[in-house]
C-alpha positions as CSV (number, residue, x, y, z in Angstrom):
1,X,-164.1,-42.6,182.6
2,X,-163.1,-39.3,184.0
3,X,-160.6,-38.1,186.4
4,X,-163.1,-38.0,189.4
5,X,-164.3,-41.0,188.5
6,X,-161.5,-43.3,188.8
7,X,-160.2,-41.8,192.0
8,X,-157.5,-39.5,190.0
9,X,-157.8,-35.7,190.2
10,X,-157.8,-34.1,187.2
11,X,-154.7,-32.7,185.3
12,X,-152.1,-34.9,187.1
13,X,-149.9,-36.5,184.2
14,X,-148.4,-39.4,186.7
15,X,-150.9,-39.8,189.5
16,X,-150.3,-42.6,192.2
17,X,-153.0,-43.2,195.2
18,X,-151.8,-45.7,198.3
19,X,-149.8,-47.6,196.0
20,X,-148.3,-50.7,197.9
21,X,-145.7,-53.3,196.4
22,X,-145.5,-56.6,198.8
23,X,-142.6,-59.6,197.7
24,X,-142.8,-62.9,199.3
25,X,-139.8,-63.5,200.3
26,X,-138.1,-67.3,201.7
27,X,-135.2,-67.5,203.7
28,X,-133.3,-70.7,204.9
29,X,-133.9,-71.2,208.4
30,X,-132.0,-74.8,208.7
31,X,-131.3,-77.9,207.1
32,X,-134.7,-78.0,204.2
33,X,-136.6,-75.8,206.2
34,X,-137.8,-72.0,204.8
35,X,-139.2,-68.9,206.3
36,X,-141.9,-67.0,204.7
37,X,-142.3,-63.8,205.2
38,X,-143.4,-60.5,203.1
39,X,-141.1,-57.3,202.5
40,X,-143.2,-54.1,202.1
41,X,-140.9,-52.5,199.3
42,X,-143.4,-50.1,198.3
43,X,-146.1,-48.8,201.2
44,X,-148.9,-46.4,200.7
45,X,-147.5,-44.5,198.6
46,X,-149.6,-41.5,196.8
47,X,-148.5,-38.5,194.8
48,X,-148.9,-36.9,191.4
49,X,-146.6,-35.1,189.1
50,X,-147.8,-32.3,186.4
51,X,-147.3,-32.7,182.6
52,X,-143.8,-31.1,181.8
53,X,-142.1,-31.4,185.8
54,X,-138.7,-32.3,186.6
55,X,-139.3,-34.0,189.8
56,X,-136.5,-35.8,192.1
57,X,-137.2,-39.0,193.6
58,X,-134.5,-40.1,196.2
59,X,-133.8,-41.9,199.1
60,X,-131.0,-44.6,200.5
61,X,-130.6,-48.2,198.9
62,X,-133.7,-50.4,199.2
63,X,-136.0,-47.4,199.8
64,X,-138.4,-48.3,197.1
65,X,-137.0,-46.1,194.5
66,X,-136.8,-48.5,191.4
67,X,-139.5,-50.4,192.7
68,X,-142.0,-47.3,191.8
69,X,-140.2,-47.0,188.6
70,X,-140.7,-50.5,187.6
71,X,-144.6,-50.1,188.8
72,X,-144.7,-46.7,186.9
73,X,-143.5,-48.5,183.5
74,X,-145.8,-51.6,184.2
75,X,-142.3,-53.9,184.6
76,X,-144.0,-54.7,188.2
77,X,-148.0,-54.6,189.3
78,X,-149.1,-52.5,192.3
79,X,-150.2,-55.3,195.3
80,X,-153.1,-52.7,196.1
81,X,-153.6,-48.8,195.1
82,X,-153.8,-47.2,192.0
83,X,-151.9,-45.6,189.4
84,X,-151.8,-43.6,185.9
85,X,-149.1,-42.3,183.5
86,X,-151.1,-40.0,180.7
87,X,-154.5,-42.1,182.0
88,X,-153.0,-45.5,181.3
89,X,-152.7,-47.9,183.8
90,X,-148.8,-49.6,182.7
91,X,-149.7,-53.0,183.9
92,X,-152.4,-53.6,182.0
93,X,-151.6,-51.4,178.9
94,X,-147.8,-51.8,179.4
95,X,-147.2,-52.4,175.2
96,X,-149.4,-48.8,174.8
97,X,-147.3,-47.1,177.3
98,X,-144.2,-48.1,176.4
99,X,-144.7,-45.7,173.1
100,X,-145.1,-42.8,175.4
101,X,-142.1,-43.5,177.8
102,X,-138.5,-43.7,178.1
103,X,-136.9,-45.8,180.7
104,X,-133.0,-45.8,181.8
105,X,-132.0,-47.6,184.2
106,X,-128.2,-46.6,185.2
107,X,-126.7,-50.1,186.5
108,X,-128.3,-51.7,183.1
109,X,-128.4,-51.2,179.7
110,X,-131.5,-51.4,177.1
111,X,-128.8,-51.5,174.5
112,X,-128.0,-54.9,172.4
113,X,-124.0,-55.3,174.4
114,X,-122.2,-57.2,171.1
115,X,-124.3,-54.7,168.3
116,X,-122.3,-51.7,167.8
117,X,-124.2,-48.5,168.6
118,X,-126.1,-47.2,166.3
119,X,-127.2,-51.1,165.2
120,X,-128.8,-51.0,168.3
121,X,-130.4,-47.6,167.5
122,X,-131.8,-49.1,164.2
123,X,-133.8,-51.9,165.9
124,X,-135.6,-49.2,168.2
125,X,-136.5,-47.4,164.9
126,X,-138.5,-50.6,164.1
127,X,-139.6,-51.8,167.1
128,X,-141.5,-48.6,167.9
129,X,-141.9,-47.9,164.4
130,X,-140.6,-44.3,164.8
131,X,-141.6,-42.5,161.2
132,X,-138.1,-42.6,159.1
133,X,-137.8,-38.6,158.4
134,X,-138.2,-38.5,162.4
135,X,-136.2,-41.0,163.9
136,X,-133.5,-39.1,161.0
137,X,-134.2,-36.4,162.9
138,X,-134.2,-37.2,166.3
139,X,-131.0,-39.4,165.6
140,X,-129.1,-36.9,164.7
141,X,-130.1,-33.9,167.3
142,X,-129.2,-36.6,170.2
143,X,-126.0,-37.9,168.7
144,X,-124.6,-34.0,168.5
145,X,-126.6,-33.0,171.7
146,X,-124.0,-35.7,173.6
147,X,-121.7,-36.4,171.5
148,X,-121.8,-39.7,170.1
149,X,-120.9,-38.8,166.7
150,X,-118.0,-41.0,166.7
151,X,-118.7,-43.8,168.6
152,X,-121.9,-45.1,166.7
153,X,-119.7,-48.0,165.5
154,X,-118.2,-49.0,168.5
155,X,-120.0,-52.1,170.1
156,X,-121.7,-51.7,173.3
157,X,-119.7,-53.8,175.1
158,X,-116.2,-51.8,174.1
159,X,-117.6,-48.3,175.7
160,X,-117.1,-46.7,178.8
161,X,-119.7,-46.0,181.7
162,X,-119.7,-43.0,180.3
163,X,-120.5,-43.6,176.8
164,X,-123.1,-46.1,177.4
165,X,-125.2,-44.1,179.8
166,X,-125.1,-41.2,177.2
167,X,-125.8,-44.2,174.6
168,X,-128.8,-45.1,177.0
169,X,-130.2,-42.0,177.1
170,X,-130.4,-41.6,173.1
171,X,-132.2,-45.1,173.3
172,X,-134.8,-43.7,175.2
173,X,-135.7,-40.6,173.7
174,X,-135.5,-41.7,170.0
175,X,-139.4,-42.3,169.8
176,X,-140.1,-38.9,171.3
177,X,-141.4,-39.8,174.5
178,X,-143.5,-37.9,176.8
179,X,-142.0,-38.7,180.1
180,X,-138.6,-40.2,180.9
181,X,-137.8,-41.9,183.9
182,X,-134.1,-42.3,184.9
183,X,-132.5,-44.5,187.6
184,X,-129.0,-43.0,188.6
185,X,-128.1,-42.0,185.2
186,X,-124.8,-40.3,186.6
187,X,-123.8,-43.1,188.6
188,X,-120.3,-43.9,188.1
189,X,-119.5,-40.8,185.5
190,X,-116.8,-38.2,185.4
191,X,-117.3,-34.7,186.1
192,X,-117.2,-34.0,182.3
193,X,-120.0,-36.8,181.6
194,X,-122.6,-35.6,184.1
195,X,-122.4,-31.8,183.1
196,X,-122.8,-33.3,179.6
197,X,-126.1,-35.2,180.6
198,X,-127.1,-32.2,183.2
199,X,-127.2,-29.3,180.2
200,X,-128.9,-32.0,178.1
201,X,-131.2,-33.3,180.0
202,X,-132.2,-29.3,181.4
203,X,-132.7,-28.3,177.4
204,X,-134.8,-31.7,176.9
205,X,-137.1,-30.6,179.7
206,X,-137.6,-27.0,178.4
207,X,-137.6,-27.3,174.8
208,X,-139.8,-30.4,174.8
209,X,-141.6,-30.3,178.3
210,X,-140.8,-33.7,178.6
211,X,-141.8,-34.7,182.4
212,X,-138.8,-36.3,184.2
213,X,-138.5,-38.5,187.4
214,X,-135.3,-39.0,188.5
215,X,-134.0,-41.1,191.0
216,X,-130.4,-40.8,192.1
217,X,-128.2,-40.6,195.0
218,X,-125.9,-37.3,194.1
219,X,-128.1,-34.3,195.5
220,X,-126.2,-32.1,192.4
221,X,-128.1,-33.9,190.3
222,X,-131.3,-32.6,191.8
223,X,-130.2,-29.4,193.0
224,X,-129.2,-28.4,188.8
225,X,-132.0,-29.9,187.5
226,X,-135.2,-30.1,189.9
227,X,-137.2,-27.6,191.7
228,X,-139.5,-30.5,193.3
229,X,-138.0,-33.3,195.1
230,X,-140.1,-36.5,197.3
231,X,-137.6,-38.3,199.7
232,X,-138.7,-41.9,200.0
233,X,-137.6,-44.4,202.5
234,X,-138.4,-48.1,203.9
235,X,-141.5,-48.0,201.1
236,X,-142.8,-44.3,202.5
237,X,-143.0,-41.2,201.1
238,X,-141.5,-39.1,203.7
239,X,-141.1,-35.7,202.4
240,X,-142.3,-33.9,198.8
241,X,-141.2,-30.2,198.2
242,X,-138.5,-28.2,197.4
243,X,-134.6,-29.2,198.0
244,X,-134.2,-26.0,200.6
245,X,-137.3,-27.5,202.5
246,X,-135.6,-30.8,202.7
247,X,-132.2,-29.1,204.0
248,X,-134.0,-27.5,206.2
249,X,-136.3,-30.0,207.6
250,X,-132.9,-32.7,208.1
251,X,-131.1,-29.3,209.6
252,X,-128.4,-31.0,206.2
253,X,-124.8,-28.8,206.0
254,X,-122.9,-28.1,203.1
255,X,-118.6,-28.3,203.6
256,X,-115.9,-25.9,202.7
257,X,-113.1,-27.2,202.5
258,X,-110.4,-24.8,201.8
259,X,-107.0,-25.1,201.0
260,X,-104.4,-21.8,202.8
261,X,-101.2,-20.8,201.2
262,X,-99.6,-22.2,205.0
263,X,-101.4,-23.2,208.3
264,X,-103.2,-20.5,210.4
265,X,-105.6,-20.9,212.6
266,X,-109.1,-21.5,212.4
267,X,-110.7,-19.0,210.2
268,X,-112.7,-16.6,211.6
269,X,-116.3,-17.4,209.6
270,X,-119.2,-14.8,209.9
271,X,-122.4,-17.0,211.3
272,X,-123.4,-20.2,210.9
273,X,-120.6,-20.9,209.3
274,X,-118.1,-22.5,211.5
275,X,-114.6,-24.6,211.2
276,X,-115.2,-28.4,212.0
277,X,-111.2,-29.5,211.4
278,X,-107.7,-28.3,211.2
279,X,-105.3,-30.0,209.3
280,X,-102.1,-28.3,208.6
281,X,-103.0,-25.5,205.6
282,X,-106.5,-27.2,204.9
283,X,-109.3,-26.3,207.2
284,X,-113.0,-27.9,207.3
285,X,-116.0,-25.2,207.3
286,X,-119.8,-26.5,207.8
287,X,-122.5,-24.1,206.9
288,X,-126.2,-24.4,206.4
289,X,-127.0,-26.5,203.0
290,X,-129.9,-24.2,202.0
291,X,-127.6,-21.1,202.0
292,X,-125.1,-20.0,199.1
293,X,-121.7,-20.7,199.5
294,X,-121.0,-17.7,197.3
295,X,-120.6,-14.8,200.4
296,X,-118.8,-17.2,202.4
297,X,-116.2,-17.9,200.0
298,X,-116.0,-13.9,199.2
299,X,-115.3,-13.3,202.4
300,X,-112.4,-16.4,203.0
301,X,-111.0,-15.2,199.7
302,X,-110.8,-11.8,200.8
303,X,-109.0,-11.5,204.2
304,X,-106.9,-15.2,203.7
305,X,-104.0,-16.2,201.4
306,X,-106.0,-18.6,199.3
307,X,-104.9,-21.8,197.1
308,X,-108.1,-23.3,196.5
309,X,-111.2,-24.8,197.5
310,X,-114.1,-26.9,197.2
311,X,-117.8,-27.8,198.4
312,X,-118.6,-31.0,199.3
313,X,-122.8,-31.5,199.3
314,X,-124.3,-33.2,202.4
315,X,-125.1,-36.9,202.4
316,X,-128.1,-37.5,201.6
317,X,-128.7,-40.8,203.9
318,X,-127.5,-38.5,206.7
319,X,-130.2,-36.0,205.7
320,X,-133.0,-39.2,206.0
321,X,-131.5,-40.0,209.3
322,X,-131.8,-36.5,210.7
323,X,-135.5,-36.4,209.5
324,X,-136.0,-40.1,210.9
325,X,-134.7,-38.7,214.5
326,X,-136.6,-35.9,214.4
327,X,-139.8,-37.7,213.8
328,X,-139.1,-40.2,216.7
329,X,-138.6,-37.7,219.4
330,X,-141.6,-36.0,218.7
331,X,-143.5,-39.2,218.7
332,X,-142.0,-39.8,222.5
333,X,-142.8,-36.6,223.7
């Protein structure tokens, strides 16, 4: 069957068409009595993402986010829609699939928690019956890549956050798949950790062309690693473009926070950029998120007795809420 023929377009590597995902859920409503009703986690949702994209997928907690994940690696079935990764449909070919995916999922681990680490790794080699010279191979390029080398007989259960997510990540890409889906892989890492995963992750994509979707809730993930991003919210895909669109459809700012040699008044920023607080020597600037920081900090660094400073990226729940508003006055008027 073709493309056209089974309601995909051509060329789309992970195509979804008015994909829904329903739960029934019960909740106690007195002494043995239960309510029924359904939750809409997923609702109509349809895009498609090219072989070889790095594509953010974000949104607030409960949006829908894992859901799709789960439905993309066949974990969950659709309640009504379609869709495809590489022309397979996961929940009914979920074992075939799973040989041309990766899947990690940052609050859990695919990893066996009492086998040291590269035990763990040794099983994968069987299970997906990766060709010995290869998984060699791979093994060793994603051990040095992020630097594991010498914590491959550590249990699981003994390493950081850190360590395991990087431990995670090796899982999944020993058996060379063709797209990987992470689910907050930064969540809960130092700033040394997520660079570490960032650069890898950015060389993964262009040596390989592996197609990423990544969910997570720190936009510098997706501003270092994607040029696409879809914003999803109560089950509905509410926005998919670039992460300058997004900041500029939620009218999001970007903070300065900046740190004087002794307390001054408010610092005279060239437009938009304005001082939002005052406190003592360290005063607050907003500016627009889809502009560089880079003039604004020239000019501060030029004409005031710096000690340091910072940028602090905007929320992005505030940026859904901005959209949401939007969206509701122009329904009223």
């Amino acid at each position: 069957m073709t493309g056209s023929e089974s309601g995909f377009s051509d060329g789309g590597f992970i195509e979804l068409d008015g994909v829904e995902k329903v739960f029934d859920v019960r909740k106690k409503t007195g002494f043995m009595k239960r309510e029924r009703r359904q939750v809409r986690a997923v609702d109509s949702i349809s895009f498609r993402v090219e072989r070889g994209e790095m594509v953010g997928y974000i949104g607030p907690n409960g949006a829908g986010k894992s859901t799709t994940i789960k439905m993309l690696t066949g974990i969950l079935t659709p309640s009504a829609g379609r869709l495809r990764v590489a022309g397979i449909d996961p929940s009914r070919q979920r074992t075939r699939l799973a040989h041309r995916i990766g899947v990690v999922f940052g609050q859990r681990t695919t990893l066996w928690w009492d086998l040291p680490l590269l035990a763990s790794y040794r099983l994968m080699h069987r299970m997906y019956r990766i060709p010995d010279a290869r998984y060699r191979e791979n093994l060793g390029r994603l051990v040095e890549l992020l630097d594991l080398g010498d914590l491959l007989d550590v249990p699981v259960r003994q390493l950081s956050l850190g360590q395991r997510m990087r431990g995670d990540i090796v899982a999944a890409l020993l058996h060379d798949p063709e797209v990987l889906y992470l689910d907050e892989p930064t969540i809960g890492l130092d700033i040394v950790s997520k660079s570490r995963v960032r650069e890898f992750l950015r060389e993964l994509n262009a040596e390989r062309g592996t197609t990423v979707l990544l969910t997570t809730h720190d936009l510098q993930d997706i501003e270092q690693l994607c040029k696409r991003v879809m914003v999803i919210d109560h089950g509905r895909l509410l926005y998919d473009g670039s992460l300058t669109g997004l900041h500029e459809a939620g009218e999001s700012e970007r903070t300065l926070v900046v740190d004087l040699e002794r307390e001054l008044p408010p610092i005279e920023a060239p437009a938009p950029a304005r001082v939002v607080r005052v406190d003592g020597p360290r005063q607050w600037l907003a500016f627009p998120a889809g502009e560089s920081a880079a003039p604004l900090v020239a000019r501060i660094a030029a004409d005031y007795p710096l000690v340091d400073l910072s940028v602090r990226e905007p929320d992005i729940e505030a940026v859904i809420a901005k959209m949401y508003a939007d969206q509701a006055e122009r329904a009223i008027s």
